[in-house]
DOKOL-975254 format. One line per field, with one value per residue: residue number from 1; residue in three letters; x, y negated, z negated of N, C-alpha, C, O, CB in turn. Coordinates in steps of 0.001 Angstrom, whole numbers. Each point is the difference from the previous one (the first is absolute). Glycine has a CB too. Layout:
BEGIN
num <- [NUM,...] .
residu <- [ala,...] .
neast <- [X,...] .
nnorth <- [Y,...] .
nup <- [Z,...] .
caeast <- [X,...] .
canorth <- [Y,...] .
caup <- [Z,...] .
ceast <- [X,...] .
cnorth <- [Y,...] .
cup <- [Z,...] .
oeast <- [X,...] .
onorth <- [Y,...] .
oup <- [Z,...] .
cbeast <- [X,...] .
cbnorth <- [Y,...] .
cbup <- [Z,...] .
This chain:
BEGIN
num <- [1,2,3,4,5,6,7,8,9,10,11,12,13,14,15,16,17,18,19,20,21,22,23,24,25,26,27,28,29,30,31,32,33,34,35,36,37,38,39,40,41,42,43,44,45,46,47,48,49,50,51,52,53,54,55,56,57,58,59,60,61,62,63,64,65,66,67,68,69,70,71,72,73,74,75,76,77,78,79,80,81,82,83,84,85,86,87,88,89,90,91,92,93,94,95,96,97,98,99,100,101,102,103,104,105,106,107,108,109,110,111,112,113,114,115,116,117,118,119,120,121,122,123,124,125,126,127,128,129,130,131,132,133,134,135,136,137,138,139,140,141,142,143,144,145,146,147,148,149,150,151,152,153,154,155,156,157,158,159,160,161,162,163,164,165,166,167,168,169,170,171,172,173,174,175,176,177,178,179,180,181,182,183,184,185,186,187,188,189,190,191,192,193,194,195,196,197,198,199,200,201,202,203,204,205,206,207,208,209,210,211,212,213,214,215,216,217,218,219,220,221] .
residu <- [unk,unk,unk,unk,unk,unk,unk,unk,unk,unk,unk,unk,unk,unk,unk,unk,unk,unk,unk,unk,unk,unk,unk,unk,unk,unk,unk,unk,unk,unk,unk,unk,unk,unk,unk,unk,unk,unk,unk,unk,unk,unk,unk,unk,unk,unk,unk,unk,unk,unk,unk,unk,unk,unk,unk,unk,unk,unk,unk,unk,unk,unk,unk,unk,unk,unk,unk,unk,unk,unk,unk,unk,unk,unk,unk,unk,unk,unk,unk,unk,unk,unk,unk,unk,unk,unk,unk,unk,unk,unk,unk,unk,unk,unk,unk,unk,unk,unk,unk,unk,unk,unk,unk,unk,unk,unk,unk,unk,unk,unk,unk,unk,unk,unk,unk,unk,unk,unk,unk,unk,unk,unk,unk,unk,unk,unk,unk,unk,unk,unk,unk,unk,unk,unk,unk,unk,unk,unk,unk,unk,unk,unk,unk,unk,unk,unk,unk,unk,unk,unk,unk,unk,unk,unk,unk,unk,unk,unk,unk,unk,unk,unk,unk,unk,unk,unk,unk,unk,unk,unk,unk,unk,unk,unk,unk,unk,unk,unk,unk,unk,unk,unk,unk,unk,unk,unk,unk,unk,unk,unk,unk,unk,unk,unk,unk,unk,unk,unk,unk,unk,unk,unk,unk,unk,unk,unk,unk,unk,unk,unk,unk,unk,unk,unk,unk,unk,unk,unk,unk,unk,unk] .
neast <- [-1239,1341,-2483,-62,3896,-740,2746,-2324,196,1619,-960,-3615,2521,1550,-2630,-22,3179,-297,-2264,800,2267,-1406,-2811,871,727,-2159,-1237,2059,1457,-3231,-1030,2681,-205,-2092,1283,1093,-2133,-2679,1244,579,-3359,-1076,3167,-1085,-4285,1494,-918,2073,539,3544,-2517,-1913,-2639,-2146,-1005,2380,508,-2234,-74,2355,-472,-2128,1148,2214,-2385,-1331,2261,-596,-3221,863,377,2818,-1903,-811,2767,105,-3507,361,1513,-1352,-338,2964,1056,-1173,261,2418,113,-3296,-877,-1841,3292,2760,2264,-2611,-3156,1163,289,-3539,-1304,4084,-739,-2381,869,1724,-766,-2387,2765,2066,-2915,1272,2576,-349,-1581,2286,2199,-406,-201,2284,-3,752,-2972,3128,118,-1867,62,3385,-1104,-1369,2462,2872,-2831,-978,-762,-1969,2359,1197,-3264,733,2047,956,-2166,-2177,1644,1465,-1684,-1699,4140,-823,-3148,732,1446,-1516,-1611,1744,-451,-2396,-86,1673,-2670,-3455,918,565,-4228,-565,1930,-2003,-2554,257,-1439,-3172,-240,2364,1364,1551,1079,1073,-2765,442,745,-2631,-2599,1110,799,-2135,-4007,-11,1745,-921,3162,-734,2764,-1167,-537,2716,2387,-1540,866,2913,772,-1875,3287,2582,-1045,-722,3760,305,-2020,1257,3035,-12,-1678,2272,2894,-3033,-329,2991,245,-2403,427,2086,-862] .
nnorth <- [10533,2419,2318,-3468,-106,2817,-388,-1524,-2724,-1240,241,-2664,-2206,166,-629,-2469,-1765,-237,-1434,-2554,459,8,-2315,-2831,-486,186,-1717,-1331,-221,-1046,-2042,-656,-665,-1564,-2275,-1136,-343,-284,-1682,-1474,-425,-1288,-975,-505,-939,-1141,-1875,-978,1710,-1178,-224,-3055,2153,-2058,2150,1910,21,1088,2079,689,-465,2086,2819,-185,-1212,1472,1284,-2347,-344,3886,1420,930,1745,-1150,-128,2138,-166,-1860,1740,3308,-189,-2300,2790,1946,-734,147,3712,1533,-710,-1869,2269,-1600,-1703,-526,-814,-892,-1625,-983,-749,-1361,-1507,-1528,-1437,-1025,-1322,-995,1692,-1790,-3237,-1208,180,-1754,-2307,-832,-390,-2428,-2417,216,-2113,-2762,-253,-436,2243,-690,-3002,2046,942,-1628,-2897,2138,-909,2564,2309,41,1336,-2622,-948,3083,455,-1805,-44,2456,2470,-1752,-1579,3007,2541,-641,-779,3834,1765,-830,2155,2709,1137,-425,1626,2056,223,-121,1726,919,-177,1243,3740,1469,-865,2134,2185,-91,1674,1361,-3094,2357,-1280,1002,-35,2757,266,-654,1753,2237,-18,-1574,538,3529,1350,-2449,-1335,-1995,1941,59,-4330,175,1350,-1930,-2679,417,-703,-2829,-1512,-76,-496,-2350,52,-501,-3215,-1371,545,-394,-1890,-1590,651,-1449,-2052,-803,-375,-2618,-1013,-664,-808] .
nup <- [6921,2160,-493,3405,2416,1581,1157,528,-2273,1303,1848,-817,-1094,2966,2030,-1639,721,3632,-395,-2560,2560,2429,-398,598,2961,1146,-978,1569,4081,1247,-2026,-248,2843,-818,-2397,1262,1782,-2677,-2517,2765,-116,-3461,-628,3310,-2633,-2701,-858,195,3195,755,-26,-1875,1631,-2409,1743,-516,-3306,-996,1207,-2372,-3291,53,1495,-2046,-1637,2391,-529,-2810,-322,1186,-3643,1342,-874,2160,1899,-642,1843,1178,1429,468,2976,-449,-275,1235,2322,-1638,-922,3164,-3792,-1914,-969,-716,-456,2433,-1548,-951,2894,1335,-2080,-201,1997,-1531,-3021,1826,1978,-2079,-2009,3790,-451,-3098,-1129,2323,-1640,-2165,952,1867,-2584,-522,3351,-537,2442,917,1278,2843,-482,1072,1657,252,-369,2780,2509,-2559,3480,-1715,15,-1821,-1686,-168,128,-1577,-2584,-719,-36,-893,-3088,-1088,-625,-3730,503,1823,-2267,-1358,1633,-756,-3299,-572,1784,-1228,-2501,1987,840,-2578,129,3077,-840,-1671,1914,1418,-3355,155,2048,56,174,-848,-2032,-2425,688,-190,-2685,-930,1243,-1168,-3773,-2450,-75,736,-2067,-2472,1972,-2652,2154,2900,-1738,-1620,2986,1149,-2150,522,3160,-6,-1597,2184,2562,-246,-698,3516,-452,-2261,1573,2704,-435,-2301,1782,3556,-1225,-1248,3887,1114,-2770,1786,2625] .
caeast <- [-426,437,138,-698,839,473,565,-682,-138,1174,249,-878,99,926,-972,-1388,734,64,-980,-537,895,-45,-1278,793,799,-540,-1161,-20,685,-402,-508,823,-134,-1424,264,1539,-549,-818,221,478,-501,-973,97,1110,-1701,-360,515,1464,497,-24,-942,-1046,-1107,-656,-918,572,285,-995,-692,908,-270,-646,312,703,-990,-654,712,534,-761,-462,603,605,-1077,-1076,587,478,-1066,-612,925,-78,249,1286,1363,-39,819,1744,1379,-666,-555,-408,646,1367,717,657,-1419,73,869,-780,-1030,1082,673,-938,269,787,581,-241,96,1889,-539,-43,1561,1098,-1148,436,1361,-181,-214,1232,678,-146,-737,1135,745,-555,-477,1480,-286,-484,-219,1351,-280,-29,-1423,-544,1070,1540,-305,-104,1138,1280,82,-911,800,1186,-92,-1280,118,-387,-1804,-242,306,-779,-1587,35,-10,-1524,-799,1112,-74,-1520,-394,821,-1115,-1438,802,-526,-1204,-266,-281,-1296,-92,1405,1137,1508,678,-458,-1518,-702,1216,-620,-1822,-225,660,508,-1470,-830,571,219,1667,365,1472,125,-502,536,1048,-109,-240,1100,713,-1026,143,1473,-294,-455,1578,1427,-306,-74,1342,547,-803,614,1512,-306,-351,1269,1090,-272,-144,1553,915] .
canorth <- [-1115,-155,2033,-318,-519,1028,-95,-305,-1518,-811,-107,-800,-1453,-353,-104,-893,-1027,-97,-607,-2009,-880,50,-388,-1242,-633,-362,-1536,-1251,-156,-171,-1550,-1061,-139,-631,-924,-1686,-957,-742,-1027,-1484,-483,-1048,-1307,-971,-967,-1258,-1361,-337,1291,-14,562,84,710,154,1335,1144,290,412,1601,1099,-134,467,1221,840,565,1361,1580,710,70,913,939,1037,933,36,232,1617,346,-918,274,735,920,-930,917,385,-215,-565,1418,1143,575,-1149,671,114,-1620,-602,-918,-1572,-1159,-1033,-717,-962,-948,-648,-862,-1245,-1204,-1519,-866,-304,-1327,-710,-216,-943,-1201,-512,-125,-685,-1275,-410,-481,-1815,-575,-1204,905,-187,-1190,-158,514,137,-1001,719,775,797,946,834,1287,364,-29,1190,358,-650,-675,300,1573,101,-531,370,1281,901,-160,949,1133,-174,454,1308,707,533,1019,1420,841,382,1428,1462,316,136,696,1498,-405,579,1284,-176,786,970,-708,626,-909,346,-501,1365,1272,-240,324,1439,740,-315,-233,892,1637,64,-95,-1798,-889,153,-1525,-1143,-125,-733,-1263,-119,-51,-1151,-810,-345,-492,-1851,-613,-79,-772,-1674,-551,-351,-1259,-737,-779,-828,-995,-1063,-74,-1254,-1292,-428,535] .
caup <- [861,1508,626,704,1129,536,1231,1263,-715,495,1570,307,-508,990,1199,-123,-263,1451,983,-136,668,1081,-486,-703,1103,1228,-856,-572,807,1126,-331,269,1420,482,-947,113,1082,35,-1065,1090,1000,-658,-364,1639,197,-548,585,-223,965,1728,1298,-1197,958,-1505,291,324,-702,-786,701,-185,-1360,-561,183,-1213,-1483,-231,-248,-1274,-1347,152,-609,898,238,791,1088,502,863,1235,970,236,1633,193,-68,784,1475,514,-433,561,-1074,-1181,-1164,138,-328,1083,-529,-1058,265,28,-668,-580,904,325,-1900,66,768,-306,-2017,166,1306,-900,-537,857,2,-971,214,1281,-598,-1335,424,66,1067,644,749,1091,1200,483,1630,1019,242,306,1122,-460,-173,-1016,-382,-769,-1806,-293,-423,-341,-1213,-934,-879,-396,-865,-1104,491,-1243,-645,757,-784,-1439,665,787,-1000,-355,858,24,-1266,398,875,-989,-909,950,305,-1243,446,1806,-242,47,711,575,610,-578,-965,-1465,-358,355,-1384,-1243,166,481,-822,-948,-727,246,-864,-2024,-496,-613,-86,1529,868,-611,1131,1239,-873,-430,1186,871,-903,588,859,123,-979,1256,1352,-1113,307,1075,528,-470,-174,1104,38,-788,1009,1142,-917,-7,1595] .
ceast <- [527,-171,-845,1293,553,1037,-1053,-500,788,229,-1712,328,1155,-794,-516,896,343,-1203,-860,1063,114,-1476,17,652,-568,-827,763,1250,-918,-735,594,669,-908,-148,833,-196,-1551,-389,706,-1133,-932,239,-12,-2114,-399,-71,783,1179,564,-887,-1397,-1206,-1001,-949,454,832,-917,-1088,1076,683,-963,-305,1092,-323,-775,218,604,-683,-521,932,710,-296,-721,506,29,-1487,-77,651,104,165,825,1465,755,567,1433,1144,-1297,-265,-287,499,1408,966,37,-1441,-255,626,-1117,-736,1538,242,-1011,-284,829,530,-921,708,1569,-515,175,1038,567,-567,752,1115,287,-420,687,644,-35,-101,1005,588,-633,-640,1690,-62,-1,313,1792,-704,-2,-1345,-301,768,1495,-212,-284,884,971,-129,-1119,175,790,335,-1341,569,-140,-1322,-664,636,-354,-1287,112,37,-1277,-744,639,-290,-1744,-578,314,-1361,-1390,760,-707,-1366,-719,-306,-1318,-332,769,614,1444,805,-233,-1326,-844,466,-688,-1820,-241,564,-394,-1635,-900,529,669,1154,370,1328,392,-993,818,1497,-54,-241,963,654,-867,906,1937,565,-372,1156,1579,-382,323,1520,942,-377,595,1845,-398,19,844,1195,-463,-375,1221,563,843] .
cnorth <- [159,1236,-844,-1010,939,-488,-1072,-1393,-1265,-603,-585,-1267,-601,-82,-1215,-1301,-619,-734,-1424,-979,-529,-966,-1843,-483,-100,-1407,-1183,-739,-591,-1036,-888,-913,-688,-918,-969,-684,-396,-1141,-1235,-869,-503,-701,-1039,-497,-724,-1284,-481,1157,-879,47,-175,-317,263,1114,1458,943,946,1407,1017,255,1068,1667,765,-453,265,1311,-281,-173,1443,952,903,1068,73,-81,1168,760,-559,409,1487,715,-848,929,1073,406,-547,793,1457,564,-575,625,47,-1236,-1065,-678,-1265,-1300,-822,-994,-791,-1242,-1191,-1035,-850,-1096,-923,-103,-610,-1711,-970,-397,-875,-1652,-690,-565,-785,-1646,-749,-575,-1534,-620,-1272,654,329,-937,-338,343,-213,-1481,-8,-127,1449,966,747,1445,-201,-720,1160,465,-528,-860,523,1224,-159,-988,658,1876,376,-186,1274,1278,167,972,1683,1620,526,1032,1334,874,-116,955,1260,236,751,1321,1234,59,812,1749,979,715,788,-578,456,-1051,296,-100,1374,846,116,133,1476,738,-422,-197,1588,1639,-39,494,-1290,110,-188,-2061,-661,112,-807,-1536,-269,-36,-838,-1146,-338,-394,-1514,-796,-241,-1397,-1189,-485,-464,-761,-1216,-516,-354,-1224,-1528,-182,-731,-959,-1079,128,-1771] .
cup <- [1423,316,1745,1788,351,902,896,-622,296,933,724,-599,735,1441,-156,-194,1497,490,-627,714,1504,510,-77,1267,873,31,82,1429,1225,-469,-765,1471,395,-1150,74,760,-149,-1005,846,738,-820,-613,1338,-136,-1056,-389,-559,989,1142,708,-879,967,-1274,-90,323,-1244,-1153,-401,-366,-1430,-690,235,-735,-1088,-22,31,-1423,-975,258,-1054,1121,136,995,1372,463,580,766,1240,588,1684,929,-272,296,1744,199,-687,235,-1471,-1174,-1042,128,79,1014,242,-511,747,1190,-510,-985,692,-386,-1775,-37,426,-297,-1326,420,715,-1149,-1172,1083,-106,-1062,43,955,-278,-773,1044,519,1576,1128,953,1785,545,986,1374,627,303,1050,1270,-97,1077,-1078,-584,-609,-1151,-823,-290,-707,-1337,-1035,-360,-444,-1583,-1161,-74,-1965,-985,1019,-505,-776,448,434,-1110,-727,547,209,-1254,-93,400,-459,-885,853,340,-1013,-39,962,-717,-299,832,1063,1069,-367,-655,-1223,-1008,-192,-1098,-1412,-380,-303,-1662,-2002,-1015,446,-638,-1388,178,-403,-1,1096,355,-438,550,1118,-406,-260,1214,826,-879,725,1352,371,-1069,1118,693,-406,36,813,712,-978,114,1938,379,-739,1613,1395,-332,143,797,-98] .
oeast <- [-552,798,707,-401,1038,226,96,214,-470,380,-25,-843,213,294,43,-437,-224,19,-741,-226,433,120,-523,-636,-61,246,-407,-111,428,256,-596,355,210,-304,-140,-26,-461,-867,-395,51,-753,-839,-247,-381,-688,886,431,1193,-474,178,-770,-108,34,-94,-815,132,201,-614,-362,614,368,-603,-125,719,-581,-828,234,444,-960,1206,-343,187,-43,-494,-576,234,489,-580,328,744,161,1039,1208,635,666,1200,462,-736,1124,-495,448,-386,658,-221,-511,-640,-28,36,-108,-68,324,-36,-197,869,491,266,548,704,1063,73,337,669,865,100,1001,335,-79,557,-842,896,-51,-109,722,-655,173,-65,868,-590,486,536,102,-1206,733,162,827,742,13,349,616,869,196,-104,-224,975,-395,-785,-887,-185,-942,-694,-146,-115,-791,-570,-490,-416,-768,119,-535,-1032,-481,-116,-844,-481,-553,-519,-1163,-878,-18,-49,-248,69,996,-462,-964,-246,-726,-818,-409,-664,-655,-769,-115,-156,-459,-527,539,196,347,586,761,87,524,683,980,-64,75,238,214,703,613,924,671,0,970,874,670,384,1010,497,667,572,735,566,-129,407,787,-330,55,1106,817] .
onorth <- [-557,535,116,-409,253,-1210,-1188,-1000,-1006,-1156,-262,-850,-1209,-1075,-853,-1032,-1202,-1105,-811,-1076,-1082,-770,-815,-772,-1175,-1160,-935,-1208,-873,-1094,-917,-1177,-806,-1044,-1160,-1193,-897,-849,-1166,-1225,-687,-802,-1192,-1167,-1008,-724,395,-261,-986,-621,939,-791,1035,877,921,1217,1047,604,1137,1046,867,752,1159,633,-93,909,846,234,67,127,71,485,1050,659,505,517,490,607,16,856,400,168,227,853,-95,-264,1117,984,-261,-423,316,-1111,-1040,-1078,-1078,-1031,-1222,-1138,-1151,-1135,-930,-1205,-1164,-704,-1127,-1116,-837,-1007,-621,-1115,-1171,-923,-804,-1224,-501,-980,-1182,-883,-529,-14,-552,-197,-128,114,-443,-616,187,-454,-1069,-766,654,-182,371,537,809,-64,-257,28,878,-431,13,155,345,139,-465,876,652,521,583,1011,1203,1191,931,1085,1122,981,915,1224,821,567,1083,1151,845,-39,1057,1109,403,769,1230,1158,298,496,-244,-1081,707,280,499,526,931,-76,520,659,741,186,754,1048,860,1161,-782,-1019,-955,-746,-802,-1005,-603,-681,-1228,-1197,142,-631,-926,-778,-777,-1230,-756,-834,-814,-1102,-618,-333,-853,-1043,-942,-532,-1219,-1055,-208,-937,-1229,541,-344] .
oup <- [949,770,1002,1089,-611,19,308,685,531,183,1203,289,-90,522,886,510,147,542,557,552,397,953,760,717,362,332,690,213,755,504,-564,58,906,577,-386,-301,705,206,-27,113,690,-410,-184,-91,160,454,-1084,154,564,1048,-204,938,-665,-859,-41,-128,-615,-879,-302,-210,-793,-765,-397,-773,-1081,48,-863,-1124,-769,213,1180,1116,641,915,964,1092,1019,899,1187,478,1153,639,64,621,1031,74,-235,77,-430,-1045,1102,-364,18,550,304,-209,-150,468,-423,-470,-739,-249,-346,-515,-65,-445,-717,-71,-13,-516,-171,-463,347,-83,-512,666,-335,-653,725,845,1100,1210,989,1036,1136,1064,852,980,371,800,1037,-166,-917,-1096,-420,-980,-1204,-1180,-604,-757,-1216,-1217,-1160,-738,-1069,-365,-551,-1100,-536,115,-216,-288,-153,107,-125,-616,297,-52,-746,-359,334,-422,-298,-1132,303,-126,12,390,40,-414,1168,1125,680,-365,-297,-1173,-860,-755,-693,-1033,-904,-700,-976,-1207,-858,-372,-697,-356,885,-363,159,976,773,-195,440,1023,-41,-158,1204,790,532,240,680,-49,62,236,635,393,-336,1076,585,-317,298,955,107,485,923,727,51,-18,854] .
cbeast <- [502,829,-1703,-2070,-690,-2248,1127,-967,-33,201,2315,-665,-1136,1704,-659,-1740,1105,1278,473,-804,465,1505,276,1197,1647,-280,-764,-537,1209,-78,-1128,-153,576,-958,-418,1903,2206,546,704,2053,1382,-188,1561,3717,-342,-856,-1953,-2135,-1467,1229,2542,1546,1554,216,-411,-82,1182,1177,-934,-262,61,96,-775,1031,992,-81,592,1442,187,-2259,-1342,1089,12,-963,1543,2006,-1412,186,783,-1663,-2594,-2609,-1796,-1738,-2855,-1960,1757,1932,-245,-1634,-2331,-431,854,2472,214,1203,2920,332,-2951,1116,774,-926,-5,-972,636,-2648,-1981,1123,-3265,-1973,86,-55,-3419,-1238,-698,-1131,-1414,-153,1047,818,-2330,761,-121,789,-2600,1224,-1419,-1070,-2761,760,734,2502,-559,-2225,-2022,1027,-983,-1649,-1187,-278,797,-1287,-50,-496,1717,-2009,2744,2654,558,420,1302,885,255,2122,2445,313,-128,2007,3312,1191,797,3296,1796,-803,2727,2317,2025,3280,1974,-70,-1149,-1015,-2565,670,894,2317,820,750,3113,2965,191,1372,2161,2887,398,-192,100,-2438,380,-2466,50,-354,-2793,-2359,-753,-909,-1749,-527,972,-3853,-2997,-822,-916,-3249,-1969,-466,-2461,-2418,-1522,65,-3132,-2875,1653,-1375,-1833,-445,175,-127,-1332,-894,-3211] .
cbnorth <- [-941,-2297,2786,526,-2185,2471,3835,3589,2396,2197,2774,2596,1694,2236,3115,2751,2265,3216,3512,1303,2137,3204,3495,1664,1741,3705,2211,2036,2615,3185,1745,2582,2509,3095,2599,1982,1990,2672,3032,2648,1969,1726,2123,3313,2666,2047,-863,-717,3087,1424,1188,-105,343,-3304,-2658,-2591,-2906,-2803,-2087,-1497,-3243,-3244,-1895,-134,-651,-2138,-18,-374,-2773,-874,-283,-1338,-1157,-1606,-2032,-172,130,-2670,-1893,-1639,779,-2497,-1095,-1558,-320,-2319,-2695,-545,1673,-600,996,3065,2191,2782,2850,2559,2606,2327,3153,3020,2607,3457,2895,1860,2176,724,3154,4307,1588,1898,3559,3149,1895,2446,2361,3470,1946,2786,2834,-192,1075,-1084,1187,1455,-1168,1201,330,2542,125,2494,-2430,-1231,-120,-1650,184,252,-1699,99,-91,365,-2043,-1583,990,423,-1464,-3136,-598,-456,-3958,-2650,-1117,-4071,-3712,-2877,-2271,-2907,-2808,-2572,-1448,-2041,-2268,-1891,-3113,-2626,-2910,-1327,-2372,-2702,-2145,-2979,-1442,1615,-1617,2752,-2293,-793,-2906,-702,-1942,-1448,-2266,-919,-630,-1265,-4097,-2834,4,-502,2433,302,1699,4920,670,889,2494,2831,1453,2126,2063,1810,2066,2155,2952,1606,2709,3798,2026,1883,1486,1769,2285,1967,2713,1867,3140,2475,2451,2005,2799,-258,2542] .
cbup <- [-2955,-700,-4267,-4095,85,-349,-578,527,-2193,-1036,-1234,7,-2275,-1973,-622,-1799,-2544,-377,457,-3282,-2117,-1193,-2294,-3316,-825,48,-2784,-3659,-1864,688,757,-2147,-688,761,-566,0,876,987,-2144,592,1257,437,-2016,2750,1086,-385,1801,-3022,-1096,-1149,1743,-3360,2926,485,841,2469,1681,1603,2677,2611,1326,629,2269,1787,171,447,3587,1673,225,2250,-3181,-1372,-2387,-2620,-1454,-3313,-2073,-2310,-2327,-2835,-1091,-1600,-1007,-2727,-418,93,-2617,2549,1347,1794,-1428,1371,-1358,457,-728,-2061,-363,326,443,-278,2872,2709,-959,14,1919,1673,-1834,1037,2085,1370,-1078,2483,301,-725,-237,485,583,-1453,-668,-3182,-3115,-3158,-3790,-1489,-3240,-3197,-928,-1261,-2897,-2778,-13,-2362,2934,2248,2389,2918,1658,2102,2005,3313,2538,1921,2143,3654,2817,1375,3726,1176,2,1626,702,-647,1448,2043,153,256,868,1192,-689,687,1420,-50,-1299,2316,568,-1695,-502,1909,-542,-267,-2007,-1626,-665,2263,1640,1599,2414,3365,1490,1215,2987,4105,3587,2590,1241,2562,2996,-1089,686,-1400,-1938,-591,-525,-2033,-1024,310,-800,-1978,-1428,-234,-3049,-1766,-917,307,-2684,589,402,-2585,-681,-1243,217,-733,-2890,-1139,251,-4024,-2014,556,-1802,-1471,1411] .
């Protein structure tokens, strides 16, 4: 069963293992960036909102659940001469992490959203009834009170993308996706797949765990 883990084998599951990580972190680091401020900006429009804008809300709503009702497959094409233009090539890791990015900020927008609701409405009539600005209702009370429903969200999406990630390997995006395409289906090696299945698994076991002890230790601040 292991004549097929060579040296040079090893040393492609160590590469491939690199570039989901790298794939993964980035992704999810950057839309998360574009996700957080935009899950803020449709609970502050919706209604009952700081800034409540029903029509705007609505517009920018229905634009992030039109990416994310979009399979990721199809993304990963659609997007193609987008991806193109912003790393000069639609193959490899630096490929993939666009059509990632772009997956994950509305699915991180809408976690945050959620999380942002859990938060008790009192708390921000207090505020404002203080002279609270919008920004330091933001800051001071509505993150800091939804931060571990935001870690929670963030986790999820961190172990989403570890799936949309192998996914990317489809059309040679790299990562263990790729490993497990190239090595494990097209060249009829089932232990070389059921390896990359197996270190995905543990992998999404690392993300789940550091997200869950995250979310006890700001539970308990």
């Amino acid at each position: 069963m292991f004549e097929n883990f060579s040296e040079m084998m090893l040393e492609l599951f160590a590469t491939s293992l690199w570039e989901t990580i790298v794939m993964v972190g980035i992704s999810g680091v950057v839309g998360g960036l574009i996700g957080i401020p935009l899950g803020v900006f449709l609970r502050l429009t919706d209604r009952g909102g700081v800034l409540e804008n029903s029509p705007l809300n609505k517009t920018v709503g229905w634009l992030v659940n039109a990416v994310r009702s979009t399979p990721f497959i199809i993304l990963l094409v659609a997007i193609i001469p987008f991806t193109r233009l912003i790393t000069g090539s639609s193959i490899g890791t630096a490929a993939a992490v666009v059509p990632l990015t772009l997956a994950a900020a509305p699915f991180i927008a809408r976690l945050v959203e959620t999380a942002l609701r859990e938060v008790d409405n009192g708390l921000v009539e207090a505020a404002q009834s203080m002279g609270a600005t919008t920004s330091q209702i933001v800051w001071k009370v509505l993150l800091p009170e939804a931060l571990p429903g935001i870690v929670a969200g963030l986790t999820i999406s961190f172990v989403s993308l570890t799936g949309y990630s192998a996914m990317a390997g489809a059309i040679g995006g790299g990562g263990l996706g790729d490993l497990g395409i190239r090595y494990g289906y097209q060249r009829f090696l089932p232990d070389v797949m059921l390896a990359v299945v197996v270190i995905l698994i543990f992998f999404v076991q690392a993300i789940q765990s550091v997200g869950d002890w995250a979310v006890r230790r700001l539970s308990h601040r």
